[in-house]
C-alpha positions in Angstrom: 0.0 0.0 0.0 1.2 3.2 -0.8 1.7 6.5 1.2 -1.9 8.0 -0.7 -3.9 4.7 0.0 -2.8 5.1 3.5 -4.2 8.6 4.2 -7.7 8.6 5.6 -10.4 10.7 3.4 -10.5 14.3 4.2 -13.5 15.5 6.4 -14.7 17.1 3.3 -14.7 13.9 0.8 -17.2 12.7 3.1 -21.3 13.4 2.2 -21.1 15.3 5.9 -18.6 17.5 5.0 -19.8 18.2 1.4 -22.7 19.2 2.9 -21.4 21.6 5.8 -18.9 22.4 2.7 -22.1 23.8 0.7 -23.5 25.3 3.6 -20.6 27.5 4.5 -20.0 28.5 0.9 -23.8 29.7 0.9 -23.9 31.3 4.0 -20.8 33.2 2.4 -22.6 34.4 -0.9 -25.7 35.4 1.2 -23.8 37.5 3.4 -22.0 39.1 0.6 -25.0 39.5 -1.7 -28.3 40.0 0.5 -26.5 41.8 2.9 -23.1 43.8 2.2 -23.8 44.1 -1.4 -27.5 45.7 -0.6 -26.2 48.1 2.3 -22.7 49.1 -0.3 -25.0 50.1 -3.0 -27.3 52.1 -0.8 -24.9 54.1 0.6 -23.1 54.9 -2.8 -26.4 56.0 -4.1 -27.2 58.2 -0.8 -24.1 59.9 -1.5 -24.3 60.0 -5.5 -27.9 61.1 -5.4 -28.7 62.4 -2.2 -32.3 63.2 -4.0 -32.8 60.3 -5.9 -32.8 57.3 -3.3 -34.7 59.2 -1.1 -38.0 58.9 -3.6 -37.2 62.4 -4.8 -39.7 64.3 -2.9 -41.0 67.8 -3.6 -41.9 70.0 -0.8 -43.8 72.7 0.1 -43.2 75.1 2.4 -41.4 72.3 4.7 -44.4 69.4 3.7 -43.8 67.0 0.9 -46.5 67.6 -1.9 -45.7 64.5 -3.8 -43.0 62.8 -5.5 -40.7 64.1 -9.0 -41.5 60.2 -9.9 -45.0 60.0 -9.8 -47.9 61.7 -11.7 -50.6 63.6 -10.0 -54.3 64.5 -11.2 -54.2 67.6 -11.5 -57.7 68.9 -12.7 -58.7 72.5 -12.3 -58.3 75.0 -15.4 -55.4 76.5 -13.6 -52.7 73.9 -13.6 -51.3 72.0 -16.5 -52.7 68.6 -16.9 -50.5 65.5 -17.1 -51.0 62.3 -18.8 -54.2 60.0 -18.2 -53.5 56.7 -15.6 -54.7 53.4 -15.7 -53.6 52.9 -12.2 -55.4 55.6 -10.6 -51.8 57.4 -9.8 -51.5 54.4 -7.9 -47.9 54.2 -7.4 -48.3 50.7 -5.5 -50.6 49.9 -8.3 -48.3 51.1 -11.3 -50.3 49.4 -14.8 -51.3 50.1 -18.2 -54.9 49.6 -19.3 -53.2 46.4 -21.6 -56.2 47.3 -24.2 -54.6 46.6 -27.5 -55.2 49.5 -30.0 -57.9 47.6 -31.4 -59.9 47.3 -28.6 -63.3 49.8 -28.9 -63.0 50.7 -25.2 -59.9 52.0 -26.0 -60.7 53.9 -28.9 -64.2 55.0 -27.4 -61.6 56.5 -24.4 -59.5 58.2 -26.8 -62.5 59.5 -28.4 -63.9 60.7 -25.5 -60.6 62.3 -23.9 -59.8 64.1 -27.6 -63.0 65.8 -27.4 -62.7 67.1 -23.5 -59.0 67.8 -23.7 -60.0 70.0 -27.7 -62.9 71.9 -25.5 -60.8 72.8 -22.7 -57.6 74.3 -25.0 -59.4 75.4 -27.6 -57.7 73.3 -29.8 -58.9 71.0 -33.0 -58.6 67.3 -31.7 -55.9 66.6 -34.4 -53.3 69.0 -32.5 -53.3 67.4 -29.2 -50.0 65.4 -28.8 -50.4 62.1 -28.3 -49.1 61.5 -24.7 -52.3 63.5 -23.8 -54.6 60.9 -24.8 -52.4 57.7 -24.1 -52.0 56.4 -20.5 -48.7 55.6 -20.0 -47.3 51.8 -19.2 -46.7 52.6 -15.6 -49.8 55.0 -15.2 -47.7 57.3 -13.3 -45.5 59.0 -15.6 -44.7 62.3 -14.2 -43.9 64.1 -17.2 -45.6 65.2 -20.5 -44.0 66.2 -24.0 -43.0 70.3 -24.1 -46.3 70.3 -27.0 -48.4 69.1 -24.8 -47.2 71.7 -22.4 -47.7 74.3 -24.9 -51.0 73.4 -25.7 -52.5 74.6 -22.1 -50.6 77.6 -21.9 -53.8 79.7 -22.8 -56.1 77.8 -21.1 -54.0 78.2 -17.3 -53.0 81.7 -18.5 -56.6 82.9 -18.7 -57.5 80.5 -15.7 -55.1 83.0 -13.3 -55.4 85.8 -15.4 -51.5 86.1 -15.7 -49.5 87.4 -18.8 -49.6 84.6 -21.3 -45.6 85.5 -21.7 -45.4 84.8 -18.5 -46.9 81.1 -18.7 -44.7 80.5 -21.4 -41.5 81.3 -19.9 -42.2 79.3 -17.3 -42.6 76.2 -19.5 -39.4 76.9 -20.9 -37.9 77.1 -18.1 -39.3 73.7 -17.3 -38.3 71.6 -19.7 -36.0 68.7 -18.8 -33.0 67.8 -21.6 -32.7 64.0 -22.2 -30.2 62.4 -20.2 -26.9 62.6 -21.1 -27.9 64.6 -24.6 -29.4 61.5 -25.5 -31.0 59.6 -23.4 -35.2 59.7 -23.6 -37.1 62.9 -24.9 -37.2 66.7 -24.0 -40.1 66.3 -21.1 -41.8 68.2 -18.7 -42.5 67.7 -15.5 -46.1 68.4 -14.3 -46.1 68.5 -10.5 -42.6 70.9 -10.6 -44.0 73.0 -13.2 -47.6 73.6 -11.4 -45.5 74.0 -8.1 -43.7 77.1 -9.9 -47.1 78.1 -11.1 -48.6 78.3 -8.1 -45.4 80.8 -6.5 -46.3 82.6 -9.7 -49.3 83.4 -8.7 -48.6 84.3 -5.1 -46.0 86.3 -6.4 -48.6 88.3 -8.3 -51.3 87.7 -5.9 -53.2 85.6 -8.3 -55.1 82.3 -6.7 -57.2 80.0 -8.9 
């Protein structure tokens, strides 16, 4: 018998140790990534975006109003209007309707908010920009195309009976360049912009 036939198995070459062998290494990996891996990331993003992994609240006057990242319904004449929701502005509910364009409910929908959405502007249904009419596939998409912006300035202008320069400006001033140059889309977001339109009309003692 040689020296190697003489040596006894190892602990691990034996179904007990392969097992405790497994355990171990798994305990390892879910220390590393359920626990240290979570907590590293968390803090890097605290620090990187201080804003961001917070939920990015707005505020008002010390109280949070809402979130950057989730769409409001705003309905009176004097704010600008975001896009429909599916969800309800649910955002533990986020869903599109999943109606295929096909679907009459759909269309009959579309109809119906073309028509509302032409009345309020005074607009011909054919100029209203799409993201208007179309929920979007989280139904809570806080932001809406600089047209479709553009389209209320009248209406929220003659709502608060402020310059419609003034309106204008303040859309301009709102609208977000696509990440990085490129990206996404120009956008606009609804509840920032109607937060600076309402110190707007504070400012000149306007309240709708």
């Amino acid at each position: 018998m040689n020296h190697a036939q003489s040596v006894a198995p190892t602990v691990s070459a034996t179904p007990v140790g392969r097992w405790l062998q497994a355990l171990r290494g798994a305990l390892v990996l879910m220390l590393l990534c359920g626990v240290l891996y979570p907590l590293l990331t968390v803090a890097i993003g605290g620090v990187l975006f201080p804003e961001q992994s917070t939920g990015s609240f707005v505020e008002r006057d010390g109280t949070v109003i809402g979130s950057a990242l989730v769409g409001q319904p705003f309905k009176a004449p004097g704010y600008f209007h975001g896009r429909p929701s599916a969800a309800g502005y649910d955002p533990f509910g986020v869903s599109g309707s999943n109606l295929a364009s096909s679907n009459p409910a759909l269309r009959e929908r579309a109809r119906a908010s073309s028509s509302e959405i032409a009345a309020a502007n005074a607009v011909e249904p054919t100029a209203i920009p799409v993201d208007l009419i179309a929920a979007s596939g989280s139904g809570i998409d806080p932001h809406i195309s600089p047209e479709a912006a553009e389209l209320q300035i009248d209406r929220v202008a003659a709502a608060r009976g402020l310059p419609r320069a003034a309106i204008a400006a303040l859309v301009a001033a709102h609208v977000e360049s696509p990440v990085l140059g490129v990206l996404g889309q120009p956008r606009v977001n609804v509840l920032r912009l109607n937060l600076a339109l309402a110190n707007l009309g504070l400012e000149a003692g306007v309240t709708p």
